[in-house]
N, C-alpha and C positions, 0 to 999 in steps of 0.2 A: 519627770517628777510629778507632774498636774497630771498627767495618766495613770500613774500610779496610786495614785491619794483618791480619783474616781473608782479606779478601780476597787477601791477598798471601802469607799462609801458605798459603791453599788454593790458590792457584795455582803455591807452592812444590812443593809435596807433587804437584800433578797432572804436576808434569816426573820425579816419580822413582818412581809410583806405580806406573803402565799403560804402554805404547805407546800413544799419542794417536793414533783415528781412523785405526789403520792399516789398514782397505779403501779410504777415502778417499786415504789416501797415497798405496796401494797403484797406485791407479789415476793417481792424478800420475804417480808414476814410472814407471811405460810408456805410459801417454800423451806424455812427454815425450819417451822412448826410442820410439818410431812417428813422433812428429815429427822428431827426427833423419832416421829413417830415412829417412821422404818426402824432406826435404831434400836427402839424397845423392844420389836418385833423380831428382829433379829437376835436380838440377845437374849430373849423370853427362857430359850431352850436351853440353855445351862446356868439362868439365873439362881437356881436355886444351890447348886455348885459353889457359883458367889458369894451367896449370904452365910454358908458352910464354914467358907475361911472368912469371913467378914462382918467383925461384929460391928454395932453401931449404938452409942451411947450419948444420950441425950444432953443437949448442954443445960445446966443452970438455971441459965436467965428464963424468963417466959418470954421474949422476944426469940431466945434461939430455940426454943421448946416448938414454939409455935413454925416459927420457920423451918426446922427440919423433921417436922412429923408427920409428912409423909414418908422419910427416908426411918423411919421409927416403925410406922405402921411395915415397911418392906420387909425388916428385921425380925417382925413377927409371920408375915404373908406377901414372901414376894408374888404370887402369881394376884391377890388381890388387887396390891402396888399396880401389880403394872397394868392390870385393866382399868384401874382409878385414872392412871396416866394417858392411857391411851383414850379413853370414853371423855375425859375432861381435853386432850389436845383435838379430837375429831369436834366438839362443840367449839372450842377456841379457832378452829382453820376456816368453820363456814360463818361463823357469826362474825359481827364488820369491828373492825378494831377500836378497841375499847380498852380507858388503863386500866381497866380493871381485868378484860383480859391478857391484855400486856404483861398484867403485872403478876397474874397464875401463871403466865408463859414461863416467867423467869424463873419462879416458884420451883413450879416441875424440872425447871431445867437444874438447879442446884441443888433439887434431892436426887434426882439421876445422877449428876454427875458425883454424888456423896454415897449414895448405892452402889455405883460400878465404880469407885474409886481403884480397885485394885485393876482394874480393865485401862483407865483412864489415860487420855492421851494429849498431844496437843490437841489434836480437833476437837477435842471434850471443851478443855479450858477456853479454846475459842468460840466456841456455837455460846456456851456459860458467858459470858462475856458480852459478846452482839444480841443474847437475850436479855442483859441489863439494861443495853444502848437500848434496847428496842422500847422499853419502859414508856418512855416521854414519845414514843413514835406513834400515836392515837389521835384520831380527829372527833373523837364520840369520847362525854358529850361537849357540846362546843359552848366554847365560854361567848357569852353575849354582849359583855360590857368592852369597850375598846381595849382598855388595858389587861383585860384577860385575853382576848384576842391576842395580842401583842406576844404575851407572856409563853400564850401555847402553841403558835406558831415557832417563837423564838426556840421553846425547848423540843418540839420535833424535828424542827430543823439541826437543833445542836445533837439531837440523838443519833441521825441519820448522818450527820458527819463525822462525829466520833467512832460510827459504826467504819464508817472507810477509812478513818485515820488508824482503826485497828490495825484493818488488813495490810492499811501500807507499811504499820510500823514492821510488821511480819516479815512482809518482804524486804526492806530496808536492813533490820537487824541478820536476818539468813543470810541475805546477798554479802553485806558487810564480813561479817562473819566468816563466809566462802572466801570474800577477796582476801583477805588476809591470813588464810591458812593456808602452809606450804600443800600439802597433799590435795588441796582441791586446786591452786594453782597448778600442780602438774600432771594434774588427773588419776591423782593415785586414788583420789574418795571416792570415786566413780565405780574402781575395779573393786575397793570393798565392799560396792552394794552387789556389786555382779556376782561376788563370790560371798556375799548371806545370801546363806540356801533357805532361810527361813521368811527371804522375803523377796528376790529375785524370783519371776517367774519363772520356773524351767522349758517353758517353750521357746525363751530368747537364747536358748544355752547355746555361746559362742559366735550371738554377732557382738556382742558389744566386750570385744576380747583383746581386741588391739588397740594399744597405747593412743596412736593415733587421736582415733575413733571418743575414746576415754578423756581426751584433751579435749578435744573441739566441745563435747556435751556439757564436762565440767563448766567450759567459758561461757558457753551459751548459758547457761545456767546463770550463773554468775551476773551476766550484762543482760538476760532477763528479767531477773528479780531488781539488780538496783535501776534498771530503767522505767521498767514500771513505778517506780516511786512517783518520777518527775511525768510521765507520758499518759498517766490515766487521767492527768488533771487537766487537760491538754483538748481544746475541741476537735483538734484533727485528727492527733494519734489516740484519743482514749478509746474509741472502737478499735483498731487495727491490734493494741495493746490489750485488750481484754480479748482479742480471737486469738491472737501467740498466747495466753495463757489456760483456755480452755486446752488447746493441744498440748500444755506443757502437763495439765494435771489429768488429761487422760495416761501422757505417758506415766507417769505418775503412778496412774488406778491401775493399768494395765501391765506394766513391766514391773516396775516396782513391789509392786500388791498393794500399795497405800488405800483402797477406796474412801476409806471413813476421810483424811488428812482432805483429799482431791477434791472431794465429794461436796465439803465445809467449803472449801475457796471457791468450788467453781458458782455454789451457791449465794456465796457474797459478791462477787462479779454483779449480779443482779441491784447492789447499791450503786455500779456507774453508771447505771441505765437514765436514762430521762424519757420523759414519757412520749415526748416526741420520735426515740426511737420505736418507742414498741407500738404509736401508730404508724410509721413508715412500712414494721414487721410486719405487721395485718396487711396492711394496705398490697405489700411486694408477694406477700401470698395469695390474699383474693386474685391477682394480675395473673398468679403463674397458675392457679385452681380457672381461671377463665379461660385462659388460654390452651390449660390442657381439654378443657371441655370441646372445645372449639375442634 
């Protein structure tokens, strides 16, 4: 019990202490802000298509006026729209985080996802989401006085958690979900991805055919996603547990055809990092870039 009750002071004290792992952050949040940007990029070529069947009408208030007029201005010119997005996210990736740009991050991110509403998917709602968490995730400018200190430490720290508490509820609610429905229990939901032709790759056509085969991926599946709940929080398994899930979401991008869905996860993976790993990364690279020189 007296281990437990430190442990939960010491983890009190770690939201008001430091900036938690902000290289680690750091790199979320323009990794996040690059994925947007592809996504503009990608979707550039038949936005106009979009706004054809998609109309957009402004709210009311001057609060929701103001908040979604850029998704106003797309309505009149999307190809404007999206070089406004793209030239304001390319300013936002190289300049150092600031809630002010934090806070156009989120901006752009819910008039896009209010523009490509009829495209929209989970990975939309979720990037929408970890770009609100990201808000309070700014070290610029710094507050000087102790009790501001305190304040802005506390609320990056609480951003930066809520961001992982997303992703677990995800996997938590999916796995859930899985375990308790008969067809993913017998592997039957497996063979109706196998057989949507609209999203099954046709290169896998006919390994993933037999029952078997169908059963063991369903469970894996299953005892993936609810493990990772409890294992990413974990100092031993939270690395082993975020490498089983990059393979789980290329299979994902790759068989499946998910990329946007795979793409979002593998990207938030980047919130269990601590920044002690990504010096170790450096460090086990320089060794092997020496050694091959050698």
């Amino acid at each position: 019990m007296e281990k437990l009750r430190n442990r939960i002071i010491e983890l009190s004290f770690s939201f008001v202490r430091n900036f938690n792992n902000p290289r680690a952050t750091g790199i979320f949040f323009r990794s996040l802000v690059l994925l947007t940007m592809i996504k503009v990029v990608m979707l550039w070529s038949f936005s106009q298509q979009v706004m054809d069947h998609h109309d957009i009408t402004l709210p009311k208030s001057w609060f929701g006026k103001i908040m979604l007029a850029p998704a106003f201005l797309a309505d009149h010119n999307i190809s404007v729209f999206n070089t406004a997005v793209v030239a304001l996210m390319i300013f936002i990736f190289f300049f150092k985080r600031h809630y002010i740009t934090t806070s156009i991050f989120f901006w752009l991110a819910l008039n896009l996802y209010v523009v490509y509403l009829p495209f929209a998917n989970g990975a939309d709602m979720l990037l929408l989401i970890l770009a609100f968490w990201c808000i309070p995730m700014a070290k610029h400018p710094k507050f000087k006085s102790n009790t501001g200190s305190v304040i802005q430490k506390a609320a990056y720290n609480s951003g930066l958690f809520l961001c992982q508490l997303q992703v677990v509820i995800i996997y938590f609610v999916s796995g859930w979900d899985k375990l308790v429905t008969r067809s993913w229990q017998s592997g039957q939901a497996f063979d109706y991805v196998v057989h949507f032709n609209s999203m099954f790759n046709p290169a896998f056509n006919g390994m993933f055919e037999n029952p078997t085969i169908q059963f063991i991926l369903s469970w894996m599946t299953i005892i993936f996603e609810l493990a990772f709940v409890i294992l990413v929080w974990w100092e031993q398994t939270r690395i082993p547990i975020l490498i089983i899930g990059l393979f789980f979401h290329l299979f994902i991008w790759i068989v499946v055809s998910l990329p946007d869905f795979a793409s979002t996860m593998m990207v938030s993976y980047i919130l269990f990092l601590k920044d002690a790993d990504l010096k170790y990364l450096k460090s086990f690279f320089s060794r092997q870039q020496t050694s091959l020189q050698q």
